[in-house]
Structure formats: C-alpha cells, structure tokens
C-alpha positions as CSV (number, residue, x, y, z in Angstrom):
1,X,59.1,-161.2,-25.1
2,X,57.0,-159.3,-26.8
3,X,57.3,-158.6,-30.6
4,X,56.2,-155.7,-32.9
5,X,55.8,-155.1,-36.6
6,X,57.2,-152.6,-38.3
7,X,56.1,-150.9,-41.7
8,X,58.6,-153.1,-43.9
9,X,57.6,-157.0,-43.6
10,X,60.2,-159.0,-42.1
11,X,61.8,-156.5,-39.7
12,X,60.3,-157.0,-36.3
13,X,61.2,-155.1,-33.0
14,X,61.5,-157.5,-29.8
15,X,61.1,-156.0,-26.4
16,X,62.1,-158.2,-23.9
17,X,60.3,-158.8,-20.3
18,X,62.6,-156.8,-18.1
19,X,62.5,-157.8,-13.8
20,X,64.0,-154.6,-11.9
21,X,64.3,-154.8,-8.2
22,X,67.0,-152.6,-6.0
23,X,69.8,-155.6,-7.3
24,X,69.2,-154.5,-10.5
25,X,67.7,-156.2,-13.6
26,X,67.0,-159.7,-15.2
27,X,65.8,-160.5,-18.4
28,X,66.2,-163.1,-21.2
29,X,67.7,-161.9,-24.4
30,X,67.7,-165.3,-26.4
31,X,65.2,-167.8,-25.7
32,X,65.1,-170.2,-28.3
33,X,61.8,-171.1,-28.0
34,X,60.1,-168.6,-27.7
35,X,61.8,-166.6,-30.7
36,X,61.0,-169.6,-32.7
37,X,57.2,-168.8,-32.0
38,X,58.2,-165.4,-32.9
39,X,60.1,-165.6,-35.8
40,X,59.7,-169.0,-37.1
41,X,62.5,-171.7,-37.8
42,X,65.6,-169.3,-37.3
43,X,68.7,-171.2,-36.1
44,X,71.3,-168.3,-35.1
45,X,75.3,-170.3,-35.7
46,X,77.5,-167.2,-34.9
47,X,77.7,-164.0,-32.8
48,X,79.4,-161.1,-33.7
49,X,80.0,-158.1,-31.2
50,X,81.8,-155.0,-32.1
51,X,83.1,-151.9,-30.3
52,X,82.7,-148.4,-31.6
53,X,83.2,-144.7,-30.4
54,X,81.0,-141.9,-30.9
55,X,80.6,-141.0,-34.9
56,X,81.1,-144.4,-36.3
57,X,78.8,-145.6,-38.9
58,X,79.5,-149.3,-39.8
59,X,77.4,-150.4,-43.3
60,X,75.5,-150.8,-45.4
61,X,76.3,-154.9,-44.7
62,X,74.9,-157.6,-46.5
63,X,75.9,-161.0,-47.7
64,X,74.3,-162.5,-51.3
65,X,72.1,-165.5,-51.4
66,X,72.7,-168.3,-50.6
67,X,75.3,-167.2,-47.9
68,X,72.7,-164.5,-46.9
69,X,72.4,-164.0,-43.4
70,X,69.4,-163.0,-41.0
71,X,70.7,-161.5,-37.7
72,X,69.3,-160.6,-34.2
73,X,71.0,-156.9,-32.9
74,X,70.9,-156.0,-29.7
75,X,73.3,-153.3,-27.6
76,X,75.2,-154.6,-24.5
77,X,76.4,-150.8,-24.0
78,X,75.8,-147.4,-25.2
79,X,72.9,-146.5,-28.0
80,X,73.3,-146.5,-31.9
81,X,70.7,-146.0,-34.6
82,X,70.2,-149.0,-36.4
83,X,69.3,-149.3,-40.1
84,X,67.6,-151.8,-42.5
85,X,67.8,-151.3,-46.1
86,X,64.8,-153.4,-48.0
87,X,67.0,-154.6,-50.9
88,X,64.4,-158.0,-51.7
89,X,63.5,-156.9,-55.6
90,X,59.4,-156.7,-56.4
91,X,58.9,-155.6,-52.1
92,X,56.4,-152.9,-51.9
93,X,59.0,-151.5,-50.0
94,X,62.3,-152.0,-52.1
95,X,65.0,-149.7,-51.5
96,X,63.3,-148.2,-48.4
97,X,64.8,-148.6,-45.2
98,X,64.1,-148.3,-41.4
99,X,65.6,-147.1,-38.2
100,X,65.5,-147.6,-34.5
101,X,67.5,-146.1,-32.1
102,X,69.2,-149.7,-29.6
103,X,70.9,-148.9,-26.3
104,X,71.5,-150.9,-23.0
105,X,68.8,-148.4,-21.4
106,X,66.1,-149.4,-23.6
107,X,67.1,-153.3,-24.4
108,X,65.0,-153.1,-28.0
109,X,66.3,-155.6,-30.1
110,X,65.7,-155.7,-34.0
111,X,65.3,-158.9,-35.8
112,X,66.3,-158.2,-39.3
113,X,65.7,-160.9,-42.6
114,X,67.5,-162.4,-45.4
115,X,67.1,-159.8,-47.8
116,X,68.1,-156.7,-45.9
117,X,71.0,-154.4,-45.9
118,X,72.4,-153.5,-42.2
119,X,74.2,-150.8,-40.9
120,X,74.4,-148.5,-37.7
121,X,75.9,-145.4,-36.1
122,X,77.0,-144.8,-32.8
123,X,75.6,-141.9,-30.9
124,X,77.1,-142.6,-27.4
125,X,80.5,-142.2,-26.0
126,X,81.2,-145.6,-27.2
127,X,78.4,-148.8,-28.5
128,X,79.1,-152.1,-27.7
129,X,76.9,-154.0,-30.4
130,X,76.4,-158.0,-29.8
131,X,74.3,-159.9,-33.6
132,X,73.8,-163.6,-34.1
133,X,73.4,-164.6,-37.6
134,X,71.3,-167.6,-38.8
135,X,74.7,-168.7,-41.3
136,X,78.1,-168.1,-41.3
137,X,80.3,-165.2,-42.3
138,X,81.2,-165.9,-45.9
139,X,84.1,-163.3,-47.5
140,X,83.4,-164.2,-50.8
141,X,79.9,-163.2,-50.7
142,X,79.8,-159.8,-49.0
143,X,78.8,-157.0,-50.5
144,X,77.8,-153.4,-49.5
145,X,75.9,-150.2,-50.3
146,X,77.1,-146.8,-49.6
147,X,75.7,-145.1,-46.3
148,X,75.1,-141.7,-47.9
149,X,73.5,-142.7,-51.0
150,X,70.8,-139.8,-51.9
151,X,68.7,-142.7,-53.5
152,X,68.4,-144.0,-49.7
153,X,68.4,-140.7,-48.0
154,X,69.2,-141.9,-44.7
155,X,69.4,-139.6,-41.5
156,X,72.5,-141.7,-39.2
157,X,71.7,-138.9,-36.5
158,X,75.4,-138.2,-36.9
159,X,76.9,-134.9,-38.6
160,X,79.2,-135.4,-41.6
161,X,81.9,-133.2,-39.7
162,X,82.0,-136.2,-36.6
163,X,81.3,-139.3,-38.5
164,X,84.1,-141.7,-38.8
165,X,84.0,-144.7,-41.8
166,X,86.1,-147.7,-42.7
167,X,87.9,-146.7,-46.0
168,X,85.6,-150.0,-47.5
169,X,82.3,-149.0,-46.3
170,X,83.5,-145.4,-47.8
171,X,83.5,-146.8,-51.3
172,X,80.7,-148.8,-51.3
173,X,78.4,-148.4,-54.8
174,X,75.2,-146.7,-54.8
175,X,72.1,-148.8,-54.3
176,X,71.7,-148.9,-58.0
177,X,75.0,-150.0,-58.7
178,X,75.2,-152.6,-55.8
179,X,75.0,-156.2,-56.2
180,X,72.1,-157.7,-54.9
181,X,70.3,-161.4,-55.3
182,X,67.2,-161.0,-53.3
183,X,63.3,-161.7,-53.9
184,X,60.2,-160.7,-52.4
C-alpha cells in the first residue's frame, strides 16, 4: 500500500497494490499490519456500508469526543466525492475541508481522523460505500454540520436541482453553530 499526504494533517490517501491479469484483479484492502505502519495504533471495531443512487449527499457526520470515531472509506461500487471537514479548533487548517473523488475503478481509499467532519455525494448510477470506524456508533453523541454551508463552500460535484438529502442532514447547523469538542 502506498500512502499519501494531503494538505490538512491527519487525512491520508492509501492506494493499494493492485495485481491485474486476464482473471481479473487482486489486492488487499485491509492489512492490519501494514496500516498500522501507516497510520499508527488504529484498531477499526465496526464497518458500515451504505447504498446510494445518483444525487445523494450523505453528511456532514461526525461523533463528539470521547465517542469520536476515525474511519477508513473506500467504494466497493460506483464513484462519489468524498469530504473531510477540519473541525479540530487551533488547526492551521480549521474549518477547511478536502475532497477526493472514490470509485471501484480507482480503489483510492481515504483515511480520515478523530476530529474530522465526513460526508460524500454520489456521482454514479448508484455508490456502494463500505467505512470501518476505530469505535462504535454512539446515537447520543452524533452531531452534524450542514452540507451547503457558505462558511464551508463546498463543491459536492452535484447540482442543487438533482441532489437528494435526508430531511436530518437537511437541517444540520452551520459550522459556526455546530457542536464540536475537538483539538489540534
């Protein structure tokens, strides 16, 4: 596997060591080890996996400490555009946030940290997204932050017209106005 930084600490891109041959393809998409050399001590207890058609954004996710979870995304089908929202108070790069495009053609996965708000859009057909979580999912504890804030000025790569929301993440508070427990 190989890993790559991106411009918020934390976030990390993992490319995984694809074998093609005319059967097809092989690689390993969790390899404790080796992640662990990557990533340090993560321990992922629980995997979520989600189906979505063309339009949906799901987020802005997160959990408060100390029920705060770090997950590992990856996409078994389709493509979305992931996002990471730096909510860790006194980061250089607070309330900035970061996408990638996922899909079963490229096999990117994104490692995102305690301390992050998650969310994605679908931009095939249909996404079947698969994230383990280093803790457990904890209802009491979750919280979100609005997808179209203007503070965040995200682009989902989805027009308004087309995009389809859970009436939850719909009324989600600003980023100001969110909830948030996190520090650099």
């Amino acid at each position: 596997m190989e890993v790559k930084e991106t411009d918020i600490q934390g976030l990390k891109i993992i490319k995984p060591k694809i074998f093609e041959d005319s059967r097809g393809y092989f690689f390993e998409s969790y390899n404790k080890k080796v992640l662990k050399s990557l990533l340090g001590d993560i321990e992922f207890v629980q995997d979520n996996q989600s189906l979505s058609g063309f339009g949906t954004i799901r987020g802005l996710h997160y959990q408060l400490a100390p029920y705060a979870q770090a997950k590992l995304i990856r996409v078994l089908q389709g493509e979305i555009y992931d996002i990471a929202v730096d909510i860790r108070e006194n980061s250089p790069t607070y309330g900035k946030h970061f996408g990638i495009e996922l899909s079963e053609e490229n096999k990117i996965q994104l490692f995102i940290p305690k301390g992050f708000a998650h969310g994605f859009s679908v931009l095939s057909p249909k996404a079947v997204v698969l994230y383990k979580t280093d803790e457990f999912y904890h209802k009491d504890s979750e919280r979100g932050i609005n997808y179209n804030d203007p503070e965040l000025g995200i682009d989902w790569k989805i027009e308004p017209s087309v995009s389809i929301l859970s009436s939850k993440d719909n009324v989600l508070p600003t980023f100001k106005e969110a909830e948030k427990n996190f520090y650099f």
